[in-house]
RODO-2510 file (C-alpha; in nm, 4 decimals, decimal comma):
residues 173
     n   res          X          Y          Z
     1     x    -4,1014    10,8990   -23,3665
     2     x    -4,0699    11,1901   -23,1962
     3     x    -4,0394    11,2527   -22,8009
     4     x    -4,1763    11,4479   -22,6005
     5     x    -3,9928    11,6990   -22,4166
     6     x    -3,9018    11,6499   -22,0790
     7     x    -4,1143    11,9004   -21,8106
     8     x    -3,8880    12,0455   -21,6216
     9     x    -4,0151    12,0980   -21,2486
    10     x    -3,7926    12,2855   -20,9809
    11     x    -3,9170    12,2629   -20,6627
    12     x    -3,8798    12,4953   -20,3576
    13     x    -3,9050    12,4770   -19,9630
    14     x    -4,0108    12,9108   -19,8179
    15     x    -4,1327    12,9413   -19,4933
    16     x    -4,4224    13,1752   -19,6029
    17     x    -4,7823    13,3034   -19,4922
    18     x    -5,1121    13,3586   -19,7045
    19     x    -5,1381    13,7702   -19,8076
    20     x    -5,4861    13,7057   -19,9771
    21     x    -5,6884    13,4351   -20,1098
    22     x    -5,7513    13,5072   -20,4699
    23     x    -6,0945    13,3206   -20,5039
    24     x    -6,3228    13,0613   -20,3376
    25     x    -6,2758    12,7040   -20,1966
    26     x    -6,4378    12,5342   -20,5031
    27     x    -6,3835    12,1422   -20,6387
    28     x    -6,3663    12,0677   -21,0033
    29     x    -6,3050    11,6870   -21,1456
    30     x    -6,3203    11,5703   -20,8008
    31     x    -6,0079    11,8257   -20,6608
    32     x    -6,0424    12,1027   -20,4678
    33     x    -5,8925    12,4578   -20,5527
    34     x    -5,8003    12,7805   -20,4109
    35     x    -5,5356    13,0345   -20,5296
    36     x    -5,4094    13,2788   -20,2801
    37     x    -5,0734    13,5161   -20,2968
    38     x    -4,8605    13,4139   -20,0339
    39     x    -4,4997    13,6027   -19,9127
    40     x    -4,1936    13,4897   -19,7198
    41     x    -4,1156    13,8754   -19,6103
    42     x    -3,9053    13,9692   -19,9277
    43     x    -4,1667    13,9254   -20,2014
    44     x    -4,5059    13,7463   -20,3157
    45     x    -4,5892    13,4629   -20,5165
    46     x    -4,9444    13,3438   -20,6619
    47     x    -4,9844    13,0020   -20,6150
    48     x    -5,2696    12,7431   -20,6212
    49     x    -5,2976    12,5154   -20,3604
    50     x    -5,2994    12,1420   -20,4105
    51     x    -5,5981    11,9218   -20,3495
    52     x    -5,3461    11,7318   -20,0944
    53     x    -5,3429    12,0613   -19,8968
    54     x    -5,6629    12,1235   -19,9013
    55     x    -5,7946    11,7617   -19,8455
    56     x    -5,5472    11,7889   -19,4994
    57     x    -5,7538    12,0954   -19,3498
    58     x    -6,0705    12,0337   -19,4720
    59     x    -6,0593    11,6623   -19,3143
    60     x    -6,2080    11,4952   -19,6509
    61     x    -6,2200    11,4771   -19,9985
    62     x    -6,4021    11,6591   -20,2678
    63     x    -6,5891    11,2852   -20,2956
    64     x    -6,6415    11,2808   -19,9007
    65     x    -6,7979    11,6130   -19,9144
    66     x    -7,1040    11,4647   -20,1231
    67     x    -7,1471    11,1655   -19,8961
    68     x    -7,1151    11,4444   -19,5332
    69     x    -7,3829    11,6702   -19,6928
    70     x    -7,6111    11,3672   -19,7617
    71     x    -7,6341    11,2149   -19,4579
    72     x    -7,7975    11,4606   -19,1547
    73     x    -7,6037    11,2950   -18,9281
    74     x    -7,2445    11,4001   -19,0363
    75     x    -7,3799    11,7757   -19,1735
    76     x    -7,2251    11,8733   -18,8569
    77     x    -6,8584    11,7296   -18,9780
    78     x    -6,8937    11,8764   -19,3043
    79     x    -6,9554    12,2590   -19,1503
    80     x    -6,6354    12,2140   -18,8721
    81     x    -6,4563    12,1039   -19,1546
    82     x    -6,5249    12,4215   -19,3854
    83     x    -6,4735    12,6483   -19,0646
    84     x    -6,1666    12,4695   -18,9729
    85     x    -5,9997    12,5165   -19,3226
    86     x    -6,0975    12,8745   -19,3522
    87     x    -5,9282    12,9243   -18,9683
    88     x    -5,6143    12,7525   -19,1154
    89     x    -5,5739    12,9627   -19,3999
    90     x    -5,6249    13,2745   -19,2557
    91     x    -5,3579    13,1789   -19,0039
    92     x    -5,1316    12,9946   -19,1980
    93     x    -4,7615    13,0338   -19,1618
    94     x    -4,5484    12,7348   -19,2379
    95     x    -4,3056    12,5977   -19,4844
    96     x    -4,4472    12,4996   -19,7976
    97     x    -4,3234    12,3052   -20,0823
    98     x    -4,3808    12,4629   -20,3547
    99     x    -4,3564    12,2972   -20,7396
   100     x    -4,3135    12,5800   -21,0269
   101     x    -4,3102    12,4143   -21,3993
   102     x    -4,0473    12,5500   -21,6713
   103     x    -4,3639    12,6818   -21,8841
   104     x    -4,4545    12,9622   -21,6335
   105     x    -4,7126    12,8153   -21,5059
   106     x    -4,8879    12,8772   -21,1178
   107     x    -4,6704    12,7584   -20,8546
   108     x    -4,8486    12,5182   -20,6980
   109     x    -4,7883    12,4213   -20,2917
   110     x    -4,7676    12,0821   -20,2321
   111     x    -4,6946    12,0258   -19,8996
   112     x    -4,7886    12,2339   -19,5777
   113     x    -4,5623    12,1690   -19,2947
   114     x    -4,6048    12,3389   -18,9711
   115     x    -4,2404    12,5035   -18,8186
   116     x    -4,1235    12,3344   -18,5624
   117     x    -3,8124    12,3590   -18,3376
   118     x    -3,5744    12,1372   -18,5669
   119     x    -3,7368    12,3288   -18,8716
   120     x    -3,6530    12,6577   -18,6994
   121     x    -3,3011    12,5709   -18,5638
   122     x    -3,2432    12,5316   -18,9876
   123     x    -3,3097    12,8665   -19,0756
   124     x    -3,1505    13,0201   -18,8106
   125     x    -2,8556    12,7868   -18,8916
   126     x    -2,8476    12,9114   -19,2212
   127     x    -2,9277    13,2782   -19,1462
   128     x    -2,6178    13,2579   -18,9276
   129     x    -2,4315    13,0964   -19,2470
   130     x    -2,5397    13,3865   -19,4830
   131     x    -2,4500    13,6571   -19,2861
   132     x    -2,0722    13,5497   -19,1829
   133     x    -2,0843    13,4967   -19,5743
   134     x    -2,1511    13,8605   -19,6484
   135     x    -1,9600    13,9497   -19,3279
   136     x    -1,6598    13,7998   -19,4849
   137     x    -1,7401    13,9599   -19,8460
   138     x    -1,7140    14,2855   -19,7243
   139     x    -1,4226    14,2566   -19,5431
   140     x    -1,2096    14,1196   -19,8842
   141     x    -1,3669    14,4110   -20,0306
   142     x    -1,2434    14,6290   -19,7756
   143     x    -0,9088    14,4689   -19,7861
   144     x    -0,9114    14,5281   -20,1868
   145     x    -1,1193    14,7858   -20,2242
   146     x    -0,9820    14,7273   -20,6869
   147     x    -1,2117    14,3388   -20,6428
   148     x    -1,5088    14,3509   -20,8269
   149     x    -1,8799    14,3356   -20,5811
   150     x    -2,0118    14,0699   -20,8040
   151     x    -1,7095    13,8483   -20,7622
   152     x    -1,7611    13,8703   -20,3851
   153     x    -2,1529    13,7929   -20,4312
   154     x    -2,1292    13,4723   -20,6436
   155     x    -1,8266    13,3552   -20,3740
   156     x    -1,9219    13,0114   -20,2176
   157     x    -1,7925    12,9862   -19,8828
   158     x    -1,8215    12,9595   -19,4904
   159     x    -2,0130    12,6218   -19,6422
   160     x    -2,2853    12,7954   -19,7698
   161     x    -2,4325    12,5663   -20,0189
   162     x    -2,7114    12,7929   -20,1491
   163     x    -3,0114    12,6293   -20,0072
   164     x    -2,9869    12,3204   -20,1701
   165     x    -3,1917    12,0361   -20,0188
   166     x    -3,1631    11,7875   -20,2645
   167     x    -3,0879    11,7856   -20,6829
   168     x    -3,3217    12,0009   -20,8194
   169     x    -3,4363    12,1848   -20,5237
   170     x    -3,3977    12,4773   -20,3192
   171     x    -3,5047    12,6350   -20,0267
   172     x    -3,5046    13,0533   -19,8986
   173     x    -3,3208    13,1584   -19,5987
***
């Protein structure tokens, strides 16, 4: 008997904004869907964004949104709900979790977290870490000016550990 191979999943924490949605709100076997591209200021991803996600700013499920447009009484839920979600997009800016498959497959965001103070006080911790890393990189290359760059670039110190969250994950400066 044969086994199946393992699906590798890395996951990733980027504070990052929307660029463009690449389609419609639309549900399909009872989960909503968008795609949009999204950027954390160096580059952009296109990612899908999870029915959890969407369920959060919309205020109710694909399954909710029958029963809302049934009943008169609730329409009115159902329409603050769409306009609310559309708001949130447009102005979203947070840190999402983001779960990319080995196959190549669309990242998909997971989580939507908004950035707080403690949240902030990280990446400027760790913005602080990176550059006294290249700070110090340059000056051993100035000191021996004969040591290769990419020796200095792949150097682990000042306790920069690279992002790393937890096993398996990683998150951008």
């Amino acid at each position: 008997m044969m086994s199946k191979p393992h699906k590798h999943t890395t996951k990733i924490h980027v504070k990052a904004f929307i660029v463009t949605l690449l389609g419609r709100l639309s549900s399909s076997n009872g989960l909503w869907r968008i795609c949009a591209s999204i950027s954390d200021g160096t580059g952009y991803l296109d990612v899908e964004l999870s029915d959890e996600v969407l369920t959060g700013l919309l205020g109710f499920s694909v399954a909710e949104k029958g029963a809302l447009k049934r009943d008169p009484a609730r329409r009115g839920e159902l329409d603050t709900g769409m306009m609310r979600c559309q708001q949130e997009l447009v102005d979203m800016c947070c840190v999402m979790t983001i779960e990319v498959e080995a196959e190549g497959r669309k990242a998909v965001v997971t989580k939507a977290q908004p950035v707080d103070e403690k949240v902030l006080q990280e990446l400027e911790q760790r913005v602080a870490c990176l550059r006294s890393l290249r700070a110090n990189q340059v000056e051993r290359l100035n000191q021996d000016p004969a040591m290769h760059v990419d020796s200095l670039l792949c150097a682990n110190e000042a306790g920069y550990d690279g992002g790393v969250r937890e096993e398996g994950e990683r998150s951008n400066p």
